[in-house]
PyMOL Python script that loads the backbone (N, CA, C, O; Angstrom):
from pymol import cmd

cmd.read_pdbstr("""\
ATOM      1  N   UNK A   1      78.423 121.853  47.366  1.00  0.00           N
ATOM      2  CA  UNK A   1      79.743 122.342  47.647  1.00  0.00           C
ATOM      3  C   UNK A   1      80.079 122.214  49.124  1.00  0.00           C
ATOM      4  O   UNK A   1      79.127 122.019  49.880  1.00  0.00           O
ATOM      5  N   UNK A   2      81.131 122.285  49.567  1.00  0.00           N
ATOM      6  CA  UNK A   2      81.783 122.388  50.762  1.00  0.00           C
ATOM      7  C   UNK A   2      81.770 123.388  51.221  1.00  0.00           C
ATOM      8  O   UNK A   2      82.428 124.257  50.648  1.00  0.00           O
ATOM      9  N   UNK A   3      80.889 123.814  52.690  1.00  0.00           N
ATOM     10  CA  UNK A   3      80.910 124.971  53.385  1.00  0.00           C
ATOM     11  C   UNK A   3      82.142 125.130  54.153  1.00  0.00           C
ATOM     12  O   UNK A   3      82.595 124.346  54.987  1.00  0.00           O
ATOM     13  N   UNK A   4      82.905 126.893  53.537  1.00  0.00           N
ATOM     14  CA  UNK A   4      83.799 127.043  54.496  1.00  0.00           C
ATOM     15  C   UNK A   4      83.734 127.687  55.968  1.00  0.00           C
ATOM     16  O   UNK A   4      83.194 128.783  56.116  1.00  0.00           O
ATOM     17  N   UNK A   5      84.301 126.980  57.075  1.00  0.00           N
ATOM     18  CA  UNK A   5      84.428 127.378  58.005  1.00  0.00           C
ATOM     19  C   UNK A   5      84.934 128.843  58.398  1.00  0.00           C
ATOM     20  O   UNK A   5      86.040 128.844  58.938  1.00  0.00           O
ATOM     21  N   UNK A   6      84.452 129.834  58.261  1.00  0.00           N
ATOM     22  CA  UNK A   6      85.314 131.040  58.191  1.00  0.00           C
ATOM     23  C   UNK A   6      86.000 131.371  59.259  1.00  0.00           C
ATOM     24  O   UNK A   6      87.140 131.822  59.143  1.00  0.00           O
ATOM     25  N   UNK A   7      85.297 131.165  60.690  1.00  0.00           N
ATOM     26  CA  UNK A   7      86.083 130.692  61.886  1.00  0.00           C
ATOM     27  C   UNK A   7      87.377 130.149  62.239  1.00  0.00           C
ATOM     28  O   UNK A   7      88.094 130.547  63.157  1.00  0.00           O
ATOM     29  N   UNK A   8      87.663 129.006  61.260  1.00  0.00           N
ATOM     30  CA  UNK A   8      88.302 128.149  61.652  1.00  0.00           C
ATOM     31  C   UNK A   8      89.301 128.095  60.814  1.00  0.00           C
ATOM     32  O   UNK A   8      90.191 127.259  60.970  1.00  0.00           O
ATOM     33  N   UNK A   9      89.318 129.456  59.241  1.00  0.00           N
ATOM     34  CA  UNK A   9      90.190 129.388  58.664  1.00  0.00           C
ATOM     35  C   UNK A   9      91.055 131.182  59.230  1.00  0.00           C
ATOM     36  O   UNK A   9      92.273 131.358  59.197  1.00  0.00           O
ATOM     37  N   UNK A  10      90.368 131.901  59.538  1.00  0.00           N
ATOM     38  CA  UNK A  10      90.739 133.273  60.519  1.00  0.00           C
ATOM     39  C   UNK A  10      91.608 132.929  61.796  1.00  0.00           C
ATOM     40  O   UNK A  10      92.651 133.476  62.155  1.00  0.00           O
ATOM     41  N   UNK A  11      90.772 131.659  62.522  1.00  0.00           N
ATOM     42  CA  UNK A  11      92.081 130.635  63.849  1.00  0.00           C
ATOM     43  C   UNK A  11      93.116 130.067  62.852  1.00  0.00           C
ATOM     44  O   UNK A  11      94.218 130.014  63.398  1.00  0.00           O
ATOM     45  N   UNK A  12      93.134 129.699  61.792  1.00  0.00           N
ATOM     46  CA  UNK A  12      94.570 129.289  61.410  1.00  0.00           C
ATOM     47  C   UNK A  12      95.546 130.266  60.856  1.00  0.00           C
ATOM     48  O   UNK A  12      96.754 130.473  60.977  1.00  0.00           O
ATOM     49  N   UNK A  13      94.651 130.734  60.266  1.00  0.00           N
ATOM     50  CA  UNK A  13      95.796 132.363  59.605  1.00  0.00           C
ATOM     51  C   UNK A  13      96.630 132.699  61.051  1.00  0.00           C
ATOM     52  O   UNK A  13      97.845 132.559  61.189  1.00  0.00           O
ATOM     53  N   UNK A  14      95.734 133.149  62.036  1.00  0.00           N
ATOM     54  CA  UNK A  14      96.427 133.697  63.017  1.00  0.00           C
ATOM     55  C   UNK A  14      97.691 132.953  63.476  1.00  0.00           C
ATOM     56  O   UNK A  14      98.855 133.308  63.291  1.00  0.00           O
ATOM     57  N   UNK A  15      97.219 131.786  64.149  1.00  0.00           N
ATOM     58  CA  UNK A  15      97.910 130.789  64.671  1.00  0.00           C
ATOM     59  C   UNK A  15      98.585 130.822  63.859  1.00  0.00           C
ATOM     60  O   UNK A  15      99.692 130.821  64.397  1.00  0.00           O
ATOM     61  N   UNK A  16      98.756 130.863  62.479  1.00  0.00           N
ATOM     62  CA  UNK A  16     100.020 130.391  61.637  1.00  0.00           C
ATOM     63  C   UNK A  16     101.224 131.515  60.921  1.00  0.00           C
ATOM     64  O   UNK A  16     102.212 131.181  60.265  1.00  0.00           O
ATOM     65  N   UNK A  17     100.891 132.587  61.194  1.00  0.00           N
ATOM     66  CA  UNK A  17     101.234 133.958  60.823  1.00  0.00           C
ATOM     67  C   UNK A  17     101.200 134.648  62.092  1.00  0.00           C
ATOM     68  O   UNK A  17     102.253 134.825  62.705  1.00  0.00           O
ATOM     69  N   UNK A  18     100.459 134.922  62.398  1.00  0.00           N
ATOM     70  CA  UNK A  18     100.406 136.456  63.307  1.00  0.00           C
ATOM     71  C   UNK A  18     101.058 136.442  64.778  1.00  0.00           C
ATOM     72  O   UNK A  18     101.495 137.459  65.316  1.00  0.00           O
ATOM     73  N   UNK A  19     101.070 134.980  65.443  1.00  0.00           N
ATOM     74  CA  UNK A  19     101.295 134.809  66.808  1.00  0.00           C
ATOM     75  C   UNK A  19     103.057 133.982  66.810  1.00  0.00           C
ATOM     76  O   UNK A  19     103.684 133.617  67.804  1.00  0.00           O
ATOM     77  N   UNK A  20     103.602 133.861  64.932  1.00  0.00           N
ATOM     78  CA  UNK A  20     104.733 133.476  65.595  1.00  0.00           C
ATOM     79  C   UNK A  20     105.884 134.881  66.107  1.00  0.00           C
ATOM     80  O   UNK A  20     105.400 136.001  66.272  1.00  0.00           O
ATOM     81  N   UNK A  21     107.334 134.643  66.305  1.00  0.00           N
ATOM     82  CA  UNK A  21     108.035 135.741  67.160  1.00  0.00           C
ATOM     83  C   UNK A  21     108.258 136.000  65.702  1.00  0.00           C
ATOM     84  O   UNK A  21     107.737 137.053  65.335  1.00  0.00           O
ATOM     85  N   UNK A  22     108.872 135.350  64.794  1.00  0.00           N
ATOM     86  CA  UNK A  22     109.209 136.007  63.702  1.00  0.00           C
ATOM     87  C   UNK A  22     108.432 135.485  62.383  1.00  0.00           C
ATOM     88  O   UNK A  22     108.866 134.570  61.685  1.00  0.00           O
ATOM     89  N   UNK A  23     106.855 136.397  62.053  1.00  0.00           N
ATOM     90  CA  UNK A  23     106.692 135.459  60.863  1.00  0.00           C
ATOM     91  C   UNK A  23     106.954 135.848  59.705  1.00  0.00           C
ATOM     92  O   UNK A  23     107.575 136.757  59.153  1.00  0.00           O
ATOM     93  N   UNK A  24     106.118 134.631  59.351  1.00  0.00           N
ATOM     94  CA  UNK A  24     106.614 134.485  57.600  1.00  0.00           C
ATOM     95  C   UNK A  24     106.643 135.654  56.534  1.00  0.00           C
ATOM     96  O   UNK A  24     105.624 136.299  56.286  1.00  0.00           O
ATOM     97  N   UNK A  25     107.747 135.877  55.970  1.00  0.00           N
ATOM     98  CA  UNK A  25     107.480 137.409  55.209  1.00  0.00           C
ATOM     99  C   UNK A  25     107.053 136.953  54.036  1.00  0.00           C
ATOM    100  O   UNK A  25     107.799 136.709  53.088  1.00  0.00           O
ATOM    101  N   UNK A  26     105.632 136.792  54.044  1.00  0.00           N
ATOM    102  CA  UNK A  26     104.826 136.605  53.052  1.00  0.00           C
ATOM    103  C   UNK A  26     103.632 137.293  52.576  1.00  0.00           C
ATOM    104  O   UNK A  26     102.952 137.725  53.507  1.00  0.00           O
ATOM    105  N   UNK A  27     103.202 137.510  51.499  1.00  0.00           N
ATOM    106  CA  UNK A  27     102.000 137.876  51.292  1.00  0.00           C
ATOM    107  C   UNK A  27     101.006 137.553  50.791  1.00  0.00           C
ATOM    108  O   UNK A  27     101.341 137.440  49.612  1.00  0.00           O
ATOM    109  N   UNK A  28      99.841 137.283  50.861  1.00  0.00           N
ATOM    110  CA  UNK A  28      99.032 136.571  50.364  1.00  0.00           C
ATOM    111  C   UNK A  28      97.581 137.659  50.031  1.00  0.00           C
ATOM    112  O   UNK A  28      97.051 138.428  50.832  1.00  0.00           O
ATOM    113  N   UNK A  29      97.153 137.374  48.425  1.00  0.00           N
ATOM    114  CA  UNK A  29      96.325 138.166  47.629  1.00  0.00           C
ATOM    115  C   UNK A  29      94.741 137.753  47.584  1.00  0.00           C
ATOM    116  O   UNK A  29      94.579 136.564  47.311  1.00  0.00           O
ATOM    117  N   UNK A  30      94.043 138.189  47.709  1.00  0.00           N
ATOM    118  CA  UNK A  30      93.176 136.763  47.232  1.00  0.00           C
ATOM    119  C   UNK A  30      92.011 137.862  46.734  1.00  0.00           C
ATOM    120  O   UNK A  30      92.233 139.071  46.677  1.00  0.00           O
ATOM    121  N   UNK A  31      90.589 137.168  46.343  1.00  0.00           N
ATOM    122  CA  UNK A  31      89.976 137.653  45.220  1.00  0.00           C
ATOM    123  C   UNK A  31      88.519 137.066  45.794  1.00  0.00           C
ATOM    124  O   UNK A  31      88.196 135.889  45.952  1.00  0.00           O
ATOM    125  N   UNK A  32      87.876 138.081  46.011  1.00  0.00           N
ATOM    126  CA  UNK A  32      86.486 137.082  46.966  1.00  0.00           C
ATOM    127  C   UNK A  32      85.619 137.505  46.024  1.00  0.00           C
ATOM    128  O   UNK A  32      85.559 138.701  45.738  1.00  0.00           O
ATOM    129  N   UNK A  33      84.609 136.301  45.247  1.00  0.00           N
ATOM    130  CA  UNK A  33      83.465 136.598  44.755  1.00  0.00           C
ATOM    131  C   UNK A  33      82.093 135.206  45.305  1.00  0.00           C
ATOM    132  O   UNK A  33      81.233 134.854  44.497  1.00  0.00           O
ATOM    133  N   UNK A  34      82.139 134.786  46.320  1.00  0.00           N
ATOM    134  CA  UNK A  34      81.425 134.176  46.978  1.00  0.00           C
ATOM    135  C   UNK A  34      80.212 134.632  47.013  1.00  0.00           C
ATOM    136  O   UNK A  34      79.453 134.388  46.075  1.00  0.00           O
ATOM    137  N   UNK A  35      79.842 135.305  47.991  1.00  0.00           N
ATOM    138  CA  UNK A  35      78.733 136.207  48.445  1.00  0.00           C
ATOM    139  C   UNK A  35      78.678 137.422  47.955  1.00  0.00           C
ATOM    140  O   UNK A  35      77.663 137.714  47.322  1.00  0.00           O
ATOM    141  N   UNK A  36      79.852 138.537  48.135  1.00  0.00           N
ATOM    142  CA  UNK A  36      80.272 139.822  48.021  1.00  0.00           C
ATOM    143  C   UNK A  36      80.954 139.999  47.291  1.00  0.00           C
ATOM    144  O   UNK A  36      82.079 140.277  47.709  1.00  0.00           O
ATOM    145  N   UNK A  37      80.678 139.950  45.129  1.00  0.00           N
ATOM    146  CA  UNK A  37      81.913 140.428  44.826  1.00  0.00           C
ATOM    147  C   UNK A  37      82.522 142.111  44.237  1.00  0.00           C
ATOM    148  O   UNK A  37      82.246 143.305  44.351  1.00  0.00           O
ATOM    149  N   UNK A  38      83.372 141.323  43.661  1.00  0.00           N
ATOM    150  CA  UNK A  38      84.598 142.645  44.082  1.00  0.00           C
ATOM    151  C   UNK A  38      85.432 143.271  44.961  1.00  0.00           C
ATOM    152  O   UNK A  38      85.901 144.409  44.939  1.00  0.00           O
ATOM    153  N   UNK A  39      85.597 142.060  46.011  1.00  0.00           N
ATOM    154  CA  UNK A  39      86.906 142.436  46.567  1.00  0.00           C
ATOM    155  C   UNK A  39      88.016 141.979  46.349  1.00  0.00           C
ATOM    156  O   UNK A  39      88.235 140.850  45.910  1.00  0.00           O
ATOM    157  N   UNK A  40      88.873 142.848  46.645  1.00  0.00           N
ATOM    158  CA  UNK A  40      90.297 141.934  46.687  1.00  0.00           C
ATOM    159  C   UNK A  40      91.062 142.549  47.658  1.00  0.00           C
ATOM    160  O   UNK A  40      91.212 143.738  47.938  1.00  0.00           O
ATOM    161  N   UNK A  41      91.791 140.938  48.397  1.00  0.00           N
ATOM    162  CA  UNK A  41      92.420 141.510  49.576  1.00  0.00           C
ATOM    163  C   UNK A  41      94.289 141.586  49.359  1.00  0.00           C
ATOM    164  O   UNK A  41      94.950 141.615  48.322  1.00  0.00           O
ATOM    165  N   UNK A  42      94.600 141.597  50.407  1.00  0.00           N
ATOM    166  CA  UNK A  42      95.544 141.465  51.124  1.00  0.00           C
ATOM    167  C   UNK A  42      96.165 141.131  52.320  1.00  0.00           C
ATOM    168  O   UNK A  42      95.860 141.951  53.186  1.00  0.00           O
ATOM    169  N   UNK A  43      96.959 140.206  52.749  1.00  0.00           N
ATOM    170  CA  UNK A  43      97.301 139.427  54.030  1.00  0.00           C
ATOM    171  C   UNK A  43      98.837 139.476  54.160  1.00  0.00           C
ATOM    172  O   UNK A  43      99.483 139.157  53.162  1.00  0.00           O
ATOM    173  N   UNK A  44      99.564 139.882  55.406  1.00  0.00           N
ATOM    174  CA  UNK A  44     100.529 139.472  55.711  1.00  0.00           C
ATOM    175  C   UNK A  44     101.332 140.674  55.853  1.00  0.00           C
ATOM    176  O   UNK A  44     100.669 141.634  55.458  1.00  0.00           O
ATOM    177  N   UNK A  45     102.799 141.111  56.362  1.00  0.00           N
ATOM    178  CA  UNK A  45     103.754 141.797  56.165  1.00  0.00           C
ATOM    179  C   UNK A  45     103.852 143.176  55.339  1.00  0.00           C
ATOM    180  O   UNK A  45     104.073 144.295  55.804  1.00  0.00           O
ATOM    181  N   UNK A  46     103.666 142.867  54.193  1.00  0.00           N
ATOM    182  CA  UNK A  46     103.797 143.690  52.849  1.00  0.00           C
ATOM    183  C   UNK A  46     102.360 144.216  53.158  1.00  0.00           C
ATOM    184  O   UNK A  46     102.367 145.427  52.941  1.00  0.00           O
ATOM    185  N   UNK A  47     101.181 143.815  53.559  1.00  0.00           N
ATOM    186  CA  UNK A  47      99.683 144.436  53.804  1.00  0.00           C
ATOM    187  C   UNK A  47      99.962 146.017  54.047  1.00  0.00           C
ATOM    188  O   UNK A  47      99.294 146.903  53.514  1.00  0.00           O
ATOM    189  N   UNK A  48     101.046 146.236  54.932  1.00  0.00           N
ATOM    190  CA  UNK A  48     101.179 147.610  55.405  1.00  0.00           C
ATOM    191  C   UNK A  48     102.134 148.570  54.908  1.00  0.00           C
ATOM    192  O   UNK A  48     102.639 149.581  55.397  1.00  0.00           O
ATOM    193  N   UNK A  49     102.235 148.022  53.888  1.00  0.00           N
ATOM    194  CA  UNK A  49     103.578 148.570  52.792  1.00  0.00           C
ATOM    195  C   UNK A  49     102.841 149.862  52.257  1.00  0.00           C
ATOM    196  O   UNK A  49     102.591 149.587  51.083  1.00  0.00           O
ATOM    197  N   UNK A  50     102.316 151.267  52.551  1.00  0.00           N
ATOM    198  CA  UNK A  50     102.048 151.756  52.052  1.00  0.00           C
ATOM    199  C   UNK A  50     102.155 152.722  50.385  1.00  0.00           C
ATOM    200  O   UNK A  50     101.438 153.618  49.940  1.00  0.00           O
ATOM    201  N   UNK A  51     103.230 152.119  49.887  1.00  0.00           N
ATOM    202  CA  UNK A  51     103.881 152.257  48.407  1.00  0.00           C
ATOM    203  C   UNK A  51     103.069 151.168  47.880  1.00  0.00           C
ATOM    204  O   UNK A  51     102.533 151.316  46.781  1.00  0.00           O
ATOM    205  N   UNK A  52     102.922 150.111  48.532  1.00  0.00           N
ATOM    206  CA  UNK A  52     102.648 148.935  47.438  1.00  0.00           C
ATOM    207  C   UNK A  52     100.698 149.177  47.943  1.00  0.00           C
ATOM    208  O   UNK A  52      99.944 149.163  46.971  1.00  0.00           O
ATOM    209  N   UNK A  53     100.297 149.292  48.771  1.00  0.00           N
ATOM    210  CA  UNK A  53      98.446 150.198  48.663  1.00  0.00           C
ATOM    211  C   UNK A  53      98.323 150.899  47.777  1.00  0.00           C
ATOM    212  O   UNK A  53      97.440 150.660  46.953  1.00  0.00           O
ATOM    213  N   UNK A  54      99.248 152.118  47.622  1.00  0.00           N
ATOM    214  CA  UNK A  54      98.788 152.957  46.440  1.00  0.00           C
ATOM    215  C   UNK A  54      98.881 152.404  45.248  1.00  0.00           C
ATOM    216  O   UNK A  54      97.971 152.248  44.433  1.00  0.00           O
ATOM    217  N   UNK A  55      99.937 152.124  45.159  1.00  0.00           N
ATOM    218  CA  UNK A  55     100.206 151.346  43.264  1.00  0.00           C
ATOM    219  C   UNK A  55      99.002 150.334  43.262  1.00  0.00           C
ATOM    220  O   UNK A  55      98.222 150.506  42.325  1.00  0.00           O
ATOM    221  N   UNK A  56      98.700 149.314  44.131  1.00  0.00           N
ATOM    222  CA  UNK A  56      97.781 148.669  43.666  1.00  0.00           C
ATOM    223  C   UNK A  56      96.420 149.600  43.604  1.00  0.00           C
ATOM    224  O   UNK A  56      95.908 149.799  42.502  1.00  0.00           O
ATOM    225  N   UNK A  57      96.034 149.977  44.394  1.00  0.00           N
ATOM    226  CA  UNK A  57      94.838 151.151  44.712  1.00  0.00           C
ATOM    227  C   UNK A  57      94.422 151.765  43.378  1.00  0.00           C
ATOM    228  O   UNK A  57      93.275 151.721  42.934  1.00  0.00           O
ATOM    229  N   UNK A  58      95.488 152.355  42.768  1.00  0.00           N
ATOM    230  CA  UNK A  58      95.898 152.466  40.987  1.00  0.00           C
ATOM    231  C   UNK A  58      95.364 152.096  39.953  1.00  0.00           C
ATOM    232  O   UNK A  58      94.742 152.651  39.046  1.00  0.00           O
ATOM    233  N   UNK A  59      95.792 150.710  40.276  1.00  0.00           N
ATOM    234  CA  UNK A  59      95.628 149.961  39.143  1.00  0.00           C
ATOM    235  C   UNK A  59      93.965 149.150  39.290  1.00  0.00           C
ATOM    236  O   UNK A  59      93.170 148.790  38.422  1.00  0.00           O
ATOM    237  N   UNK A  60      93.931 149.101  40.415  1.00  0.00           N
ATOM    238  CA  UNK A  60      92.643 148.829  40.931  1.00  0.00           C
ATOM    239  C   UNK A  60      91.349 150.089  40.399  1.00  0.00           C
ATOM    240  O   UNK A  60      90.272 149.845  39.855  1.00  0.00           O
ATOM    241  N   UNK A  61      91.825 151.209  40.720  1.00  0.00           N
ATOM    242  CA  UNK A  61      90.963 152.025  41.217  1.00  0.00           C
ATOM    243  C   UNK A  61      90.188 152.224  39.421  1.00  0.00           C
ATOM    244  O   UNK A  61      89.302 153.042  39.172  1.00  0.00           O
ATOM    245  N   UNK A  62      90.900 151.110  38.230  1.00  0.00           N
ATOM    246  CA  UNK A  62      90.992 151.578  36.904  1.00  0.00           C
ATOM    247  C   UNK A  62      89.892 150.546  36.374  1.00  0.00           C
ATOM    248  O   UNK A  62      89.464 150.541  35.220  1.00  0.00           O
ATOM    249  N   UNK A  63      89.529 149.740  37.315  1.00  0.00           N
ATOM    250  CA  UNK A  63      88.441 148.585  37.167  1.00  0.00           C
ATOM    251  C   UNK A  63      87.093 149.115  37.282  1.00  0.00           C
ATOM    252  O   UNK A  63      86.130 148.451  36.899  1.00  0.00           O
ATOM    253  N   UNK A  64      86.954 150.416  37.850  1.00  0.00           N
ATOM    254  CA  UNK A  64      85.945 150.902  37.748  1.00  0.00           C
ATOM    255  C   UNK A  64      85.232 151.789  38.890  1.00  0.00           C
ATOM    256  O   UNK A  64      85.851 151.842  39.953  1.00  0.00           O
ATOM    257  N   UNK A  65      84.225 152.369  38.826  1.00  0.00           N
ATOM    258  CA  UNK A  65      84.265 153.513  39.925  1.00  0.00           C
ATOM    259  C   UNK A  65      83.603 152.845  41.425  1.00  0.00           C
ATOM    260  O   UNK A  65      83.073 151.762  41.672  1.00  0.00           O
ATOM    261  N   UNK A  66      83.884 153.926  42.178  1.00  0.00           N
ATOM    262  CA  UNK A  66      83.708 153.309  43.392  1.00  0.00           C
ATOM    263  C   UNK A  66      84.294 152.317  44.328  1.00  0.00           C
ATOM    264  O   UNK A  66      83.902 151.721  45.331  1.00  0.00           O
ATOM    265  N   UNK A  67      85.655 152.379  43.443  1.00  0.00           N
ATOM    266  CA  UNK A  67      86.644 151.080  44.191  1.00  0.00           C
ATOM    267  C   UNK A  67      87.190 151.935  45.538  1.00  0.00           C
ATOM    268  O   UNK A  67      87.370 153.139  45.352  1.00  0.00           O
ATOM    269  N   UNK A  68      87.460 151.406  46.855  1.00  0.00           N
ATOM    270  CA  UNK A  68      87.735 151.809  48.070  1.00  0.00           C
ATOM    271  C   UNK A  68      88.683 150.846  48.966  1.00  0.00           C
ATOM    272  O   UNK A  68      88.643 149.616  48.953  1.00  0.00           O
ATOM    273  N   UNK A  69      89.406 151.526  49.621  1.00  0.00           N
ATOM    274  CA  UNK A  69      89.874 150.654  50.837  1.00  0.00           C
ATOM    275  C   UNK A  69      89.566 150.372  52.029  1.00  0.00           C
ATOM    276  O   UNK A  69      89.280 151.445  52.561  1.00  0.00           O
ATOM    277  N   UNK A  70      89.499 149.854  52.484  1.00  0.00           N
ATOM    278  CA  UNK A  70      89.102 149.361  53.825  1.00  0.00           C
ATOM    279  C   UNK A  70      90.062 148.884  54.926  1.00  0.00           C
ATOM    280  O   UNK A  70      90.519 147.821  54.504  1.00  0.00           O
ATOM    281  N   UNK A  71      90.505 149.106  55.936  1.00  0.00           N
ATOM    282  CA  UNK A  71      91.540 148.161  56.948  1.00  0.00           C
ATOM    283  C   UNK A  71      90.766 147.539  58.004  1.00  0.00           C
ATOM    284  O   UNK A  71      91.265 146.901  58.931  1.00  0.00           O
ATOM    285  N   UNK A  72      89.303 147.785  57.799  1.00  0.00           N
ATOM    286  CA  UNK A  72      88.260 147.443  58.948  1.00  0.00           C
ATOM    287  C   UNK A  72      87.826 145.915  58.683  1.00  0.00           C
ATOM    288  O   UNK A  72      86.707 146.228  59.091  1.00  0.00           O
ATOM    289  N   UNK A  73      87.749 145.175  58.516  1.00  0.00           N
ATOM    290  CA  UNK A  73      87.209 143.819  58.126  1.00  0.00           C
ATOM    291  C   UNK A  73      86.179 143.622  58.725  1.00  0.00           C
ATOM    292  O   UNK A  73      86.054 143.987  59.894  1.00  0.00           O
ATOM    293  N   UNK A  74      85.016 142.874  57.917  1.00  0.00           N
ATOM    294  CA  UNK A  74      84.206 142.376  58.197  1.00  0.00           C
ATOM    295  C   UNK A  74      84.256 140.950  58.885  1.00  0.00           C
ATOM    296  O   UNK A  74      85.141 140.204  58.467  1.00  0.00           O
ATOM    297  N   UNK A  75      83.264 140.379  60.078  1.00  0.00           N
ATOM    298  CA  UNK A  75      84.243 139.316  60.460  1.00  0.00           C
ATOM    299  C   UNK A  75      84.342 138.143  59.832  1.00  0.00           C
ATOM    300  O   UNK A  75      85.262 137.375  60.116  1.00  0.00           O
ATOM    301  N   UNK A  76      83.457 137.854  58.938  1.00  0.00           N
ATOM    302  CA  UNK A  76      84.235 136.327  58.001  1.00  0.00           C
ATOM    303  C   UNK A  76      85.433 137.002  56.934  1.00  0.00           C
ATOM    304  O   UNK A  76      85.674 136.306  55.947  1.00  0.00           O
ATOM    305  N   UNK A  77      85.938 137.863  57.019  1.00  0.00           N
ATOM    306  CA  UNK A  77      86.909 138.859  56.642  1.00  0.00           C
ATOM    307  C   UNK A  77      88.298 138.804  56.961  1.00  0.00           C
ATOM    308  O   UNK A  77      89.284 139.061  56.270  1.00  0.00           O
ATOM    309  N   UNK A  78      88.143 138.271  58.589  1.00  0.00           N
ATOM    310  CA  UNK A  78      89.024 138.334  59.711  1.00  0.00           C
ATOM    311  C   UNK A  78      90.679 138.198  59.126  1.00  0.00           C
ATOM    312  O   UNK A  78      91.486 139.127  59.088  1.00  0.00           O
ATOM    313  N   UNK A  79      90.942 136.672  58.659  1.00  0.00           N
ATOM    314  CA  UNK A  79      92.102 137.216  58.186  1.00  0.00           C
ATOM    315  C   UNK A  79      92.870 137.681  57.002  1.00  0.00           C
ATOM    316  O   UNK A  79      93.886 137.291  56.425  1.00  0.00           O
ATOM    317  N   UNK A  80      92.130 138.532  56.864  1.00  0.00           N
ATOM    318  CA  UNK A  80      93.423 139.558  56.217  1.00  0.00           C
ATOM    319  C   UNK A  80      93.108 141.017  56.505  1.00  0.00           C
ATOM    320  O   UNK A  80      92.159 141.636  56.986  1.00  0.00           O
ATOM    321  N   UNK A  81      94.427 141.333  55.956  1.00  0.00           N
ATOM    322  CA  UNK A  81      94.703 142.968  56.417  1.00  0.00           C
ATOM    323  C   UNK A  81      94.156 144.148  56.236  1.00  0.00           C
ATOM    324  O   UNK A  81      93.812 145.038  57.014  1.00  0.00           O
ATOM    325  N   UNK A  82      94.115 143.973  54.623  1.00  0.00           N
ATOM    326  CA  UNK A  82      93.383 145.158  53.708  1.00  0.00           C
ATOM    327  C   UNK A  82      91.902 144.373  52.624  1.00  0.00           C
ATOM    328  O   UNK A  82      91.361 143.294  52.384  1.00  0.00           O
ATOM    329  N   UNK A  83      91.847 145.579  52.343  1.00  0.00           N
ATOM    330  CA  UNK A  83      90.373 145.294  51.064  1.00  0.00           C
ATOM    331  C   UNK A  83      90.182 145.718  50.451  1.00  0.00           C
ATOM    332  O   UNK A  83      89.548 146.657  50.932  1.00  0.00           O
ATOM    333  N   UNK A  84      90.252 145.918  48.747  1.00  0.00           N
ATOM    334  CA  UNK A  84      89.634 146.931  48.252  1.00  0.00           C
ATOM    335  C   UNK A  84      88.413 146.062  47.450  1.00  0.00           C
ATOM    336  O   UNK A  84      88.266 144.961  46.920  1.00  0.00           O
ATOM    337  N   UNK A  85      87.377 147.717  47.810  1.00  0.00           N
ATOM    338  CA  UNK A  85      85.861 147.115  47.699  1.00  0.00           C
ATOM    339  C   UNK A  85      85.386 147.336  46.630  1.00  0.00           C
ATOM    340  O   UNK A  85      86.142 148.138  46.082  1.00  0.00           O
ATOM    341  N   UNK A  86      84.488 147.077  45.927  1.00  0.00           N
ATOM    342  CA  UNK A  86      83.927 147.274  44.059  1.00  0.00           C
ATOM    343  C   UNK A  86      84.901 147.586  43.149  1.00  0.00           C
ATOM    344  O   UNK A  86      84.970 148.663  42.556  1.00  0.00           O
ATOM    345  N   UNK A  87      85.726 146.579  43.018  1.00  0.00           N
ATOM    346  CA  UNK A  87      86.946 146.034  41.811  1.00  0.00           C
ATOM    347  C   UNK A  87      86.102 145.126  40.876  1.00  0.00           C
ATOM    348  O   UNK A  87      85.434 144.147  41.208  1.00  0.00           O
ATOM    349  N   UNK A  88      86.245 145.573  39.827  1.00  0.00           N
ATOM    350  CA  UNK A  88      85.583 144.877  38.401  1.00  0.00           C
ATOM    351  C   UNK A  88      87.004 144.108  37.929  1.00  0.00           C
ATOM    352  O   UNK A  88      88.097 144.648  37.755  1.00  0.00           O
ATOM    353  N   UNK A  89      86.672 142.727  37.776  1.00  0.00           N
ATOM    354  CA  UNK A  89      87.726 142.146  36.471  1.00  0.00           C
ATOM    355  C   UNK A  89      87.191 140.685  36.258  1.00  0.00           C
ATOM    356  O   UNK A  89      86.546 139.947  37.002  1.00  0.00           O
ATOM    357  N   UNK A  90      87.781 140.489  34.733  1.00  0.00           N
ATOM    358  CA  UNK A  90      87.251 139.606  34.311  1.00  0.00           C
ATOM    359  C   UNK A  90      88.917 138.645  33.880  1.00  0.00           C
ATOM    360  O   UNK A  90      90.084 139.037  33.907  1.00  0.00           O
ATOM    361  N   UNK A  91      88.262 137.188  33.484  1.00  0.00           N
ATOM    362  CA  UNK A  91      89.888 136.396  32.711  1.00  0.00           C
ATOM    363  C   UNK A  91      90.057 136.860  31.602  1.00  0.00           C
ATOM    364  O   UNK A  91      91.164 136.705  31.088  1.00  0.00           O
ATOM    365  N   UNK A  92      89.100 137.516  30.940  1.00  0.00           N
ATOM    366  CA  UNK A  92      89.396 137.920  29.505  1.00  0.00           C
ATOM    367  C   UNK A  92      89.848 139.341  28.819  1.00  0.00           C
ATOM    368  O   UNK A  92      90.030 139.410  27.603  1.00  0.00           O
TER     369      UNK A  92
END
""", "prot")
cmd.dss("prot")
cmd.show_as("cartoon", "prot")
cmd.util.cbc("prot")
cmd.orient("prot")
């Protein structure tokens, strides 16, 4: 497989989101089972929407026990905002 640069994808998030004057009002979700699973994040604008933490937190927190948030990132973590940690789900 192709090793990702985690470095070099945390320098583009930034550079491409965080440092313009007005960015993109976007949000981006994502679902890490690489190394560490059961997280799922959050990136961007809406990250700090505290209505939309809880509702997901919710629905999350229903995957199973011990699910948590985090705003601290770990650093191949770097870009994104939020985390919630020991989320169970499957495609089926």
């Amino acid at each position: 497989g192709t090793k990702v640069d985690h470095a070099a994808s945390a320098k583009y998030m930034v550079d491409f989101r965080r440092e313009k004057a007005e960015p993109f009002q976007t949000l981006i979700m994502g679902i890490k089972d690489q190394n560490l699973t059961g997280k799922v994040y959050l990136s961007g604008p809406g990250a700090s929407d505290e209505k939309l933490r809880e509702s997901l937190g919710q629905a999350l927190a229903k995957t199973g026990s011990g699910v948590r948030l985090s705003t601290s990132m770990d650093e191949y973590d770097a870009m994104w905002d939020v985390a919630w940690h020991n989320t169970k789900m499957t495609s089926g």
